[in-house]
Structures are given as C-alpha cells and as structure tokens.
RODO-2510 file (C-alpha; in nm, 4 decimals, decimal comma):
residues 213
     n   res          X          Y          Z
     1     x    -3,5193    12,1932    12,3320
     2     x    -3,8134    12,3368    12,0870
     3     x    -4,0770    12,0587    11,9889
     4     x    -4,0867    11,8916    11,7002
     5     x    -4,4003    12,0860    11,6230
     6     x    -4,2740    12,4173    11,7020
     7     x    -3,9730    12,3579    11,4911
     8     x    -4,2092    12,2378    11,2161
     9     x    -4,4184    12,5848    11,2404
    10     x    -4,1559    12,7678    11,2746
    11     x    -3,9217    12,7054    10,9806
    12     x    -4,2380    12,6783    10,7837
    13     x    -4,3867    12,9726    10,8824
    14     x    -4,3512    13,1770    10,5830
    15     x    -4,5922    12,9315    10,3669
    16     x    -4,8272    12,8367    10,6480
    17     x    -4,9184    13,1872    10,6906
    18     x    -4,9449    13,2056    10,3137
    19     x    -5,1752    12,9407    10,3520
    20     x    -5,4043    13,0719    10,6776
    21     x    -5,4481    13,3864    10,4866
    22     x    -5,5014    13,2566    10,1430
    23     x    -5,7676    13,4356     9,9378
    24     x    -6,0270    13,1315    10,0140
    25     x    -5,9629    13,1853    10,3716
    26     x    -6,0275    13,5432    10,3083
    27     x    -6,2844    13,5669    10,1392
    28     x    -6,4599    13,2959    10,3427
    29     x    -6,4341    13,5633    10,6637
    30     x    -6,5578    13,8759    10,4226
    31     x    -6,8061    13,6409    10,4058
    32     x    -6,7269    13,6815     9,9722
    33     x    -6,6355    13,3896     9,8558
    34     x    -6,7909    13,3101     9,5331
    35     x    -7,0619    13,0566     9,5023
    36     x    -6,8853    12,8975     9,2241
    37     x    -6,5211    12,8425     9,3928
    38     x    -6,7499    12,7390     9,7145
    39     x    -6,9098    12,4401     9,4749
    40     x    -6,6203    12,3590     9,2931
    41     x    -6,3769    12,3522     9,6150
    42     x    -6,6569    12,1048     9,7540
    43     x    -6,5991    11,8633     9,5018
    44     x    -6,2636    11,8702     9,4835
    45     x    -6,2361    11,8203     9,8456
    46     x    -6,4767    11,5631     9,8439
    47     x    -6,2775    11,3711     9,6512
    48     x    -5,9657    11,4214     9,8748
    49     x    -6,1646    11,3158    10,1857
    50     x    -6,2237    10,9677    10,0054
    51     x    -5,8080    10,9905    10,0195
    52     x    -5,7525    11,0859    10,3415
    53     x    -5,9470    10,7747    10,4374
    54     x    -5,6864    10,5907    10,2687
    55     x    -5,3724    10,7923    10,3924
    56     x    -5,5144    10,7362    10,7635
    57     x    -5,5610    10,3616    10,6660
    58     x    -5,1516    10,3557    10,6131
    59     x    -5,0807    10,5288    10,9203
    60     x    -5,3296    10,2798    11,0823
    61     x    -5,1412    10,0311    10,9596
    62     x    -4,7377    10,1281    11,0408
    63     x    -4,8279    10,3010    11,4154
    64     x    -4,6755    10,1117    11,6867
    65     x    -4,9050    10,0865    11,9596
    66     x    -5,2671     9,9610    11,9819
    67     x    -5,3285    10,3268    12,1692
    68     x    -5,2398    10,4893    11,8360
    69     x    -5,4420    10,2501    11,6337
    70     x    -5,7382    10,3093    11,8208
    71     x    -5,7386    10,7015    11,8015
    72     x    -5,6423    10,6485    11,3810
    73     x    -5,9750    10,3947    11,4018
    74     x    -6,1791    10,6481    11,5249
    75     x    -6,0756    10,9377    11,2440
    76     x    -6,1521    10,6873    11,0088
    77     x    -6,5120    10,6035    11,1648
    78     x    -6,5478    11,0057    11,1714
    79     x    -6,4405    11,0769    10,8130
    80     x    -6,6264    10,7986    10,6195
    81     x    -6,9695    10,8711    10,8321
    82     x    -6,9185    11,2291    10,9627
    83     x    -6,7231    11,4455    10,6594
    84     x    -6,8511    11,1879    10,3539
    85     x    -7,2234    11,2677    10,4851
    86     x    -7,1527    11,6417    10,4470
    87     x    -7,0445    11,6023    10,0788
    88     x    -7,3293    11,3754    10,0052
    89     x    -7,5674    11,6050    10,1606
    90     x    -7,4564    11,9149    10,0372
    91     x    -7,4380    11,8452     9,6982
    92     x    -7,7823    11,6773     9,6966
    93     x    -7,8936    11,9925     9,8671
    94     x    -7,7249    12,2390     9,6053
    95     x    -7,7953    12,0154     9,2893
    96     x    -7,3940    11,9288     9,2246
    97     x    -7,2995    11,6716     9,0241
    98     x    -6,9264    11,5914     9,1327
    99     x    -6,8908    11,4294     8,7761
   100     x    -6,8945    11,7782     8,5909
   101     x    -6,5621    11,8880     8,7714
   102     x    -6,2119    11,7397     8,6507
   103     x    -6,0829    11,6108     8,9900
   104     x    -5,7886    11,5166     8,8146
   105     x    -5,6668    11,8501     8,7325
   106     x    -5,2909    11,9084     8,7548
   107     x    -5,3457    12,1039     9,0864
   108     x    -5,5919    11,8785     9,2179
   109     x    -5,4289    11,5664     9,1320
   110     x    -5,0894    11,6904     9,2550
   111     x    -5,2458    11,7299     9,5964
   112     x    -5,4172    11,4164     9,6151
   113     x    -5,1280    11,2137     9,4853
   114     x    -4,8439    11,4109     9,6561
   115     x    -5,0086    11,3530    10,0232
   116     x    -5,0869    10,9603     9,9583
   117     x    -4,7157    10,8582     9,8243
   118     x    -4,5818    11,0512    10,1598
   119     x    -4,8311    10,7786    10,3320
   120     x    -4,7607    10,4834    10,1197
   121     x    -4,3915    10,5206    10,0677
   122     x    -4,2481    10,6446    10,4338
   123     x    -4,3305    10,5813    10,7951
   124     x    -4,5841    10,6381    11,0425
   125     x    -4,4605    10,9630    11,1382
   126     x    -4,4425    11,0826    10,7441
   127     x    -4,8206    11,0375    10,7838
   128     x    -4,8600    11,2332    11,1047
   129     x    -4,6243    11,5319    10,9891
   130     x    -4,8523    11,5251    10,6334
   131     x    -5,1487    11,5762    10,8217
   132     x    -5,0631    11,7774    11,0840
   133     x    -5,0017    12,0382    10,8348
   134     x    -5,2961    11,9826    10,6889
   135     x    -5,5250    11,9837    10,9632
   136     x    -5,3432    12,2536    11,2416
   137     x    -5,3613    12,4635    10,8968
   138     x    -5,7561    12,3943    10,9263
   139     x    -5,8275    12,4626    11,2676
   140     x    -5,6498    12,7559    11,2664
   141     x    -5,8467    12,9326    11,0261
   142     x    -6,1550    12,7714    11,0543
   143     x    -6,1308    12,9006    11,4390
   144     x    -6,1044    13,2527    11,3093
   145     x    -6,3419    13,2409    11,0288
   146     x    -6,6208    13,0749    11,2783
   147     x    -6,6352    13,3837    11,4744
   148     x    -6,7177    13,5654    11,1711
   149     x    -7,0585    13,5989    10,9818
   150     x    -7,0846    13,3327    10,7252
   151     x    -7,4187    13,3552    10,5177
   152     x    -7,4285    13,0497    10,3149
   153     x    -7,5554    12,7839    10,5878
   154     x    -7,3840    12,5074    10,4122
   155     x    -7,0139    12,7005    10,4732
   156     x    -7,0858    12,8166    10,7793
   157     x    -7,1360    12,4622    10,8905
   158     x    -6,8306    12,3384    10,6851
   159     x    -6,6040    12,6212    10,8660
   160     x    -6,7292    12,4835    11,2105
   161     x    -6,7160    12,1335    11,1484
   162     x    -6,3506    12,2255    11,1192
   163     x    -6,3606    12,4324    11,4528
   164     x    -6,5362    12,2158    11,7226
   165     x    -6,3447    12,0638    12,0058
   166     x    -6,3537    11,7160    11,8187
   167     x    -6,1224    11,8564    11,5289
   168     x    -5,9408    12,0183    11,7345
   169     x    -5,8620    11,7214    11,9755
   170     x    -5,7478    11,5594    11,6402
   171     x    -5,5138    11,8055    11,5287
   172     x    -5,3368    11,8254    11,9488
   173     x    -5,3401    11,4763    11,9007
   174     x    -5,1365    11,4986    11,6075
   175     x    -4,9254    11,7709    11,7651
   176     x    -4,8784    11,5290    12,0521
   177     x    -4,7562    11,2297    11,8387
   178     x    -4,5272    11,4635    11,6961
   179     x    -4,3519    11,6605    12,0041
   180     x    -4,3373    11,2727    12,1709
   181     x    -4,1355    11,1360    11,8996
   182     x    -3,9616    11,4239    11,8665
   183     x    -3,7821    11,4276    12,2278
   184     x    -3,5574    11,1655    12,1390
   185     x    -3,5241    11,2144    11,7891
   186     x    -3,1992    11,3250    11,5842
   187     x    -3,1595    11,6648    11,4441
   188     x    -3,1490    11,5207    11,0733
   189     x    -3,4877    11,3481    11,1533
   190     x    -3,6765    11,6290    11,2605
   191     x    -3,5227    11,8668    10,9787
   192     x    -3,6807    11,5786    10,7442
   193     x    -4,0147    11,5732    10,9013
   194     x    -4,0036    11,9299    10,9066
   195     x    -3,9944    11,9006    10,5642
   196     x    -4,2466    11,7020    10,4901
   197     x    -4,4938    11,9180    10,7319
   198     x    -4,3946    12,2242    10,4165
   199     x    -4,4412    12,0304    10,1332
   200     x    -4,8044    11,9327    10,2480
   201     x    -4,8462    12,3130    10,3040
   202     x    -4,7309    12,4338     9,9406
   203     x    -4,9827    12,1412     9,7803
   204     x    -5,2532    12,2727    10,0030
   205     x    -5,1815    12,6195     9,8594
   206     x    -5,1957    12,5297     9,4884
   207     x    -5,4887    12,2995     9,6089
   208     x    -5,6853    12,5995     9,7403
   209     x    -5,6385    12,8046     9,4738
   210     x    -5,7969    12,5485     9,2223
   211     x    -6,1295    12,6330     9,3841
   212     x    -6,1185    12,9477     9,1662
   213     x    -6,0825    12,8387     8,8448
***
C-alpha cells in the first residue's frame, strides 16, 4: 500500500508543483525577485509565523502521546525564538515598519484564517496534513533555491533557514506522523486528509502571490 504521504503528493501534484515553481520561487533562484515583493512577503509572513505558533499550540494540545508533544514543544521553542528573531531583525535591519502593510488583505487573511480553523476545528492529524503541505512545499524549494546564488544576504539566509537539516527533520517528521497513521487508516480517511494537504497548497499559492502586489 502507498503512504499516506505519497498518496497526499501524488493526487495533489498538479498544485504542489504549481506551488514549487511559483514565480516567487522563481524569481528567488534568478536571483530577481523584486525588493519590494521581498519586503512585503516578509511582513506578511511574519505575521503568519505569529499563527503558526498558534496552529502548533492546537496540535500540541490534541496529539496523543507525550513523544509527539515533545517534538510539537520544540517547533514552538524554534519558531517564537528562532523564525520571530529573523522578522524582528530583518526589518530593523531594512527599516520596515510591518504596520504600513494590510496583513488583512483578502489573500493574506484567507491564508492565515483558512490554516488556523483546519487546526482549531479538526484533529491532530488535520494539523499535521496542514502543515506538511506547507512545510515539505518549503524544503523543497528552498533546497533548490539554496544551491543557487542569492544576492540579498537577508534572502539568502531566509532560503537556508528553510533548507538546513533542522527544517528538514521537521518536515520527515511530519511525513512520519503521517505514513504511521496512515497504515491502518480507512480509504475515506486518507482521501480526507489528502484533501486537506491541497487546500493548504492552493492558500499558499494565492498567499505567495500577494507578495507582488
């Protein structure tokens, strides 16, 4: 039997690929990306990171073993003093004020909202799928893109924060939790996590694309 991750990549192949070779991701390997979208992307982000604290909280919360909780304890730790640092330091470093960007945008909001409600309203493993998408989709690019030259210090460091063995430990532990669960799991189950793992994709999308405008 396929994992439960494998099924997940596969029937959502067609808009994860859309995401790993949006234009950000694109233009982040020409080494091209606009200054502007760069900023504005960092803000929005930002933002989101402050969420993701409180998405991992849930899943903190609903997992089942203390093994579990200890790993989600630890990505907490690393996003409020590891990724919140970045933000703080790079916009002191770039002179951005977060507060002249409307975070809640329909396309930013939408993101932000959308991935929360799939970790306050369903289970542990809604979490999981949510942010495996999310953060596979990550180190897959960000892999690709860090063997590329990247000018802007501050983006070359964001790319490989999201491309060192620490990330991607998080995202095979994700993977893991996933293909576990998914041995014994029924085929109407998986087809709904499945699910869930493309709708996180498709807000990422619209998500990414906000950086441009």
């Amino acid at each position: 039997m396929v994992s439960l991750s494998e099924q997940m990549l596969d029937e959502n192949s067609d808009v994860f690929q859309a995401m790993v070779h949006h234009r950000f991701v694109k233009d982040i390997k020409a080494d091209r990306l606009p200054k502007e979208a760069f900023e504005r992307y960092l803000v929005f982000e930002g933002a989101f990171v402050e969420t993701a604290i409180a998405i991992f909280s849930y899943a903190t919360a609903k997992a089942g073993t203390i093994e579990e909780k200890r790993w989600l304890i630890g990505v907490l730790d690393a996003l409020a003093n590891q990724q919140i640092a970045y933000f703080e330091k790079t916009f002191a470093a770039r002179g951005v004020d977060p507060a002249r960007y409307d975070t809640e945008r329909p396309d930013v909001a939408a993101f932000r909202n959308g991935m929360l409600a799939i970790a306050r309203d369903g289970g542990f493993l809604d979490t999981i799928a949510a942010m495996f998408a999310a953060e596979w989709m990550y180190w897959t690019w960000s892999t690709e893109a860090d063997r590329t030259d990247i000018s802007d210090p501050l983006l070359r460091e964001w790319v490989k924060l999201h491309a060192e063995p620490e990330f991607e430990a998080q995202a095979r532990w994700l993977k893991a939790v996933l293909d576990e669960a998914g041995e014994t799991m029924d085929p109407a189950e998986r087809k709904r996590l499945s699910a869930i793992f493309g709708r996180a994709q498709r807000l990422e999308i619209d998500f990414h694309e906000a950086a441009y405008s």
